[in-house]
C-alpha positions in Angstrom: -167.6 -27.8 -42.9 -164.6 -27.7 -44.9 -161.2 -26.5 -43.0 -160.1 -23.2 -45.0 -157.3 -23.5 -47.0 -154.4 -20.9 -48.2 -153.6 -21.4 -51.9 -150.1 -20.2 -52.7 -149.9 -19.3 -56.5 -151.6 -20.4 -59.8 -149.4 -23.2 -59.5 -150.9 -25.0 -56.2 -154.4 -25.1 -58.0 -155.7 -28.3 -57.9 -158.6 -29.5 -60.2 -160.7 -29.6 -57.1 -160.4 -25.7 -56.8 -162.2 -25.7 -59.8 -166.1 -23.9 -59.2 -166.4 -21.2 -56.7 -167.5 -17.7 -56.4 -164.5 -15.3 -55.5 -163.8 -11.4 -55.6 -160.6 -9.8 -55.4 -158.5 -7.0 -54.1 -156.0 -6.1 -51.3 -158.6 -6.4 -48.4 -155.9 -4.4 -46.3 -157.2 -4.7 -42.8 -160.2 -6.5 -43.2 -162.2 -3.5 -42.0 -166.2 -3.4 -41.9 -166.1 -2.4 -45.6 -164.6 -5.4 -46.4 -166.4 -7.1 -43.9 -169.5 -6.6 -45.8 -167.9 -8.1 -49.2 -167.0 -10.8 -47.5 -171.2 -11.5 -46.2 -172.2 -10.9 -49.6 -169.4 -13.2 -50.9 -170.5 -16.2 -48.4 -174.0 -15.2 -49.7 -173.5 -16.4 -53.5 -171.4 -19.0 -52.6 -174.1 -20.8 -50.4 -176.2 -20.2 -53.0 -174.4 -21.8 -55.5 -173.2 -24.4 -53.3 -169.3 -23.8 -53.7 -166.4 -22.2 -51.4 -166.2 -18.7 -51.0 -162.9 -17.1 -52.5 -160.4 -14.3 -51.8 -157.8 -13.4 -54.6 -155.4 -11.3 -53.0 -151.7 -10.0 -54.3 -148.1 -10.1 -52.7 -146.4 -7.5 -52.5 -149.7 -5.1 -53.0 -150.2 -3.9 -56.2 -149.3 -0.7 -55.1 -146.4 -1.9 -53.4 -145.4 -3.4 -56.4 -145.4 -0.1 -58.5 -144.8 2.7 -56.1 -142.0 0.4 -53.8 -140.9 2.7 -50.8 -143.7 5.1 -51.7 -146.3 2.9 -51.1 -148.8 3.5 -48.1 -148.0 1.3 -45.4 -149.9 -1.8 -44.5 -152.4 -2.2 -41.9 -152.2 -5.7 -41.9 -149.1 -8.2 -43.0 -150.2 -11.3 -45.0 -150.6 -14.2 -42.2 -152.7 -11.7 -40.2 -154.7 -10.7 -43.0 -155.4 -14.7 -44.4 -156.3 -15.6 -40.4 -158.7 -12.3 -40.3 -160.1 -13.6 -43.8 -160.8 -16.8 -43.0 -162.4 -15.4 -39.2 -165.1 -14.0 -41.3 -166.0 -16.7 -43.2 -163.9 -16.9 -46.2 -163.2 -20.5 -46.9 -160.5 -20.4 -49.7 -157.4 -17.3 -49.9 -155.8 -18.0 -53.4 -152.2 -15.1 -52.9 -151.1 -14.3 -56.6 -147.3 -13.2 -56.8 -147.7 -9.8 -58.6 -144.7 -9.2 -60.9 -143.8 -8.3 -64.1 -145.8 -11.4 -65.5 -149.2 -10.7 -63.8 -148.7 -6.6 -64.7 -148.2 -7.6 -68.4 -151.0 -10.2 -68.0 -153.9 -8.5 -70.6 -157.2 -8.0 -68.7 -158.8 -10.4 -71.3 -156.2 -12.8 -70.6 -156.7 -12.6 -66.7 -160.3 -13.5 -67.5 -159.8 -16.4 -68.9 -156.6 -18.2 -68.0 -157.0 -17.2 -64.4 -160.7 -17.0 -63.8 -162.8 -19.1 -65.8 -160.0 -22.0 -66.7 -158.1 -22.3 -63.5 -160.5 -21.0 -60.8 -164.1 -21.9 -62.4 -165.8 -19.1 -61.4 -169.4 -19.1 -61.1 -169.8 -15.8 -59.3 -167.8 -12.6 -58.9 -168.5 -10.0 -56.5 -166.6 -6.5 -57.6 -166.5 -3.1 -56.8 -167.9 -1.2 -59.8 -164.7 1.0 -59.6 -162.6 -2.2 -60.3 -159.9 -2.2 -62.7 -157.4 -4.9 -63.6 -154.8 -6.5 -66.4 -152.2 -5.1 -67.9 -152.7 -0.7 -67.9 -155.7 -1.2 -65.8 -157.7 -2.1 -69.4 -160.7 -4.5 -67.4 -163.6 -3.1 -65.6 -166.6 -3.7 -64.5 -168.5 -3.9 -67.7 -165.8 -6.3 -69.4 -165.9 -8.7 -66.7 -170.2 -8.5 -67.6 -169.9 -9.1 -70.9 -166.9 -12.0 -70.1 -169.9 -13.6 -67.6 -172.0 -13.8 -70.6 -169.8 -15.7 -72.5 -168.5 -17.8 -69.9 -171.3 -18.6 -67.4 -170.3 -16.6 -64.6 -172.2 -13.7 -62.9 -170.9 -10.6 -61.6 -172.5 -8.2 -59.0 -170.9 -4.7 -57.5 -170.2 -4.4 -53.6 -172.7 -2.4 -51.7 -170.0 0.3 -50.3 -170.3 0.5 -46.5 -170.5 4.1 -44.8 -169.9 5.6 -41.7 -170.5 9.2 -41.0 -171.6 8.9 -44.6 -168.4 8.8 -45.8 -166.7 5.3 -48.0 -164.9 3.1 -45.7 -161.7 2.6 -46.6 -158.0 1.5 -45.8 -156.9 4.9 -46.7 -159.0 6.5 -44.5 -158.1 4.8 -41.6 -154.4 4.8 -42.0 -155.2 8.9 -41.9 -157.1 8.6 -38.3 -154.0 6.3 -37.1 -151.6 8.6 -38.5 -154.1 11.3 -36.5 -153.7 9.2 -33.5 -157.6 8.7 -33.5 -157.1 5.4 -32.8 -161.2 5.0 -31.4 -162.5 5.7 -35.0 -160.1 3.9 -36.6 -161.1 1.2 -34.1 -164.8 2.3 -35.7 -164.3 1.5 -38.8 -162.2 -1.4 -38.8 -164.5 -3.2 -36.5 -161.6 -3.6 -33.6 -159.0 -2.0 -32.2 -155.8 -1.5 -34.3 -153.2 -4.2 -33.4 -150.2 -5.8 -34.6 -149.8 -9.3 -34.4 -146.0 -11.8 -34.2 -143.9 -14.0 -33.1 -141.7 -12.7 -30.1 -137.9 -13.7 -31.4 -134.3 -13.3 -29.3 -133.3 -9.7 -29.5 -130.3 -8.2 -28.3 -131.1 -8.0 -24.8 -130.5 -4.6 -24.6 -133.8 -3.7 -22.9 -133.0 -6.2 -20.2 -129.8 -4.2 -19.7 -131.4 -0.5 -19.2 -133.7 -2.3 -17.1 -136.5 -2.7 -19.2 -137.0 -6.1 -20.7 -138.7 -6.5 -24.1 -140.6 -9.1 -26.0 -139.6 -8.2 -29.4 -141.1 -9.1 -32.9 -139.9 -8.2 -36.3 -142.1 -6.2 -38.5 -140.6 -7.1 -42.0 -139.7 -5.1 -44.8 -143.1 -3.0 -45.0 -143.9 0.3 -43.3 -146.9 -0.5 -40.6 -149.3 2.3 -40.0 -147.9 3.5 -36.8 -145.0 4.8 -35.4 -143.5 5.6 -31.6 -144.3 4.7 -28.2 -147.8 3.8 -27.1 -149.9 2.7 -24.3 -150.7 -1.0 -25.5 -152.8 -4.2 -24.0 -151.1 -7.1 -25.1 -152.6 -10.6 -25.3 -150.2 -13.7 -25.6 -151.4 -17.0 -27.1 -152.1 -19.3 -24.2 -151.9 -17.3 -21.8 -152.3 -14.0 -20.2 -154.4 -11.3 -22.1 -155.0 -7.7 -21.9 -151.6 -7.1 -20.3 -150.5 -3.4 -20.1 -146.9 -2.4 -21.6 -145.2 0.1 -23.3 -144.1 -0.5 -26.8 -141.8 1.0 -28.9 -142.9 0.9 -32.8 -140.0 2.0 -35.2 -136.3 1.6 -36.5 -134.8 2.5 -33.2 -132.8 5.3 -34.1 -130.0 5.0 -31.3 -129.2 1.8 -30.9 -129.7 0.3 -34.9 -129.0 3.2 -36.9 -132.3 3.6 -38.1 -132.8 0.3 -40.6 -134.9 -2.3 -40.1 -138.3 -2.0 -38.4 -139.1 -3.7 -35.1 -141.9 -4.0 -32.5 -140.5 -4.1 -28.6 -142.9 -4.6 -25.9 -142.1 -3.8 -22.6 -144.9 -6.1 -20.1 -146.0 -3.8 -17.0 -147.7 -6.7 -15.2 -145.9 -9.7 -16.2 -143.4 -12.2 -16.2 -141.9 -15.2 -17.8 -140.2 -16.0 -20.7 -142.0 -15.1 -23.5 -139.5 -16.6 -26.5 -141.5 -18.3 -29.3 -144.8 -16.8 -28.3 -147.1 -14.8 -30.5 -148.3 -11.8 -29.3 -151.3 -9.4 -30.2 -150.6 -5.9 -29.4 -153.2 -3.5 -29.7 -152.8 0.1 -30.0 -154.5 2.2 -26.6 -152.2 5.7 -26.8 -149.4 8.0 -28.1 -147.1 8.5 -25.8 -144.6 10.5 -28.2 -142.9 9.4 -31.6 -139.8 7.8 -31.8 -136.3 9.7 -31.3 -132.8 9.6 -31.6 -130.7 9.9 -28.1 -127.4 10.9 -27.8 -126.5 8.3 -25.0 -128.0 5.1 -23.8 -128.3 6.8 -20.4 -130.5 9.2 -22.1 -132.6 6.5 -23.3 -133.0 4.9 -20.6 -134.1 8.0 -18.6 -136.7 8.8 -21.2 -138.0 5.4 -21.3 -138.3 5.0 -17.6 -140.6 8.5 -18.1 -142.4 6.7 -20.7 -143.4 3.9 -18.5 -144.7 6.2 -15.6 -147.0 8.1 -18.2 -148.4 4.5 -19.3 -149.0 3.4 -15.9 -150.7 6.8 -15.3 -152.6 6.6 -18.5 -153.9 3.0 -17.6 -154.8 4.2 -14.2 -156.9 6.6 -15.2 -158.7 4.8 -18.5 -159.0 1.3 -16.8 
């Protein structure tokens, strides 16, 4: 069994990534729809006796044209190459996407990128796939491409549930919603964000509230406030109830750049260096501005009797 490998740009192809079968997209959240690509993917690619590949893009195409606008991620890359490669995928090729891959002609992707570099024997694609430069390649292009080339191409049977599409859109609405046990439905697991716990500011510890804190990046997630969460840390304990805050923290940073902070009910220790998976249980209000750090500090000491109230009675 090969160990999967992460392939950063057309420029770290080697000439033994040549032959595979691959498809391509954002695969934001690696829910069941995706899920079911990916089965079909490893399918073909047993068939045909070569790795199974993911092309995905950074930022998002949609990031990449609509900036701020964009919807906000489910998933940030490292979590969504580990999730990729938990399913079965044995190859994740990341394309930058900027002004060279927009302006890239659909024809051009074909060959430059997917028969020349990559050697594609296979492509699974939704029939509702569009690509190169104004969104010219589709389904039927990449067909007739195959033809030429040697490769097949096959759509993705769309996975339902409730007989509607499964989609990253659609869950982001039931998160937004706060339904986070049907977006737990259709992504195949609970909702949860995943990093590296870094020195903060030790302002938590101050009010009284320690905080293993993780920074979020530049994107928007999915979710906003102060939740119920279970938190699992790498080596050691799991399913650890804490309140988290999920936001710019209005009071104490002005509002600029987003940040996760966990506050542990059950636990102790240093927790500096650690990653952390925090899944999503409950709302327990969105994020506000205070007019004092006293005020804060009463609300959050509120905010961690309604958790420990909540996990009483839904343990």
């Amino acid at each position: 069994m090969t160990r999967p490998e992460f392939i950063h740009g057309l420029h770290s192809l080697l000439p033994n990534h040549h032959g595979c079968v691959a498809t391509i997209g954002s695969f934001d959240g690696v829910h069941r729809g995706h899920q079911e690509v990916i089965r079909q993917l490893r399918e073909h690619a047993s068939a045909h006796q070569v790795p199974a590949l993911v092309m995905v893009f950074e930022p998002q195409p949609s990031e990449f044209f609509s900036q701020e606008k964009a919807p906000p991620r489910l998933m940030r890359l490292r979590d969504k190459t580990e999730a990729l490669f938990a399913a079965g995928v044995d190859r994740v090729l990341c394309l930058r996407f900027n002004r060279e891959l927009r302006g890239l002609s659909a024809q051009a992707f074909i060959e430059q990128v997917l028969v020349a570099r990559l050697g594609i024997r296979h492509l699974v694609i939704g029939d509702d796939f569009r690509f190169g430069c104004d969104r010219q390649g589709d389904y039927s292009m990449l067909a007739a491409a195959g033809e030429r080339f040697g490769f097949s191409v096959c759509d993705t049977r769309t996975e339902l549930d409730g007989g509607q599409r499964i989609s990253s859109t659609r869950i982001r609405a039931l998160l937004e919603q706060d339904a986070f046990a049907e977006a737990a439905r259709l992504l195949g697991y609970e909702y949860r964000i995943r990093g590296r716990v870094i020195y903060g500011k030790q302002l938590g510890r101050t009010l009284g509230f320690p905080t293993a804190n993780v920074h979020l990046g530049r994107y928007r997630t999915a979710v906003q406030g102060v939740y119920a969460v279970a938190v699992d840390i790498d080596g050691g304990a799991q399913n650890v109830p804490a309140v988290a805050n999920i936001g710019v923290r209005p009071t104490v940073s002005g509002g600029r750049e987003p940040l996760l902070e966990v506050h542990l009910l059950e636990h102790g220790g240093n927790l500096y260096g650690h990653w952390i998976n925090v899944r999503i249980k409950h709302k327990l209000r969105s994020e506000m501005r205070f007019e004092s750090l006293a005020a804060l500090q009463a609300q959050i000491t509120l905010d961690v009797e309604i958790a420990k109230r909540w996990f009483n009675e839904n343990h």
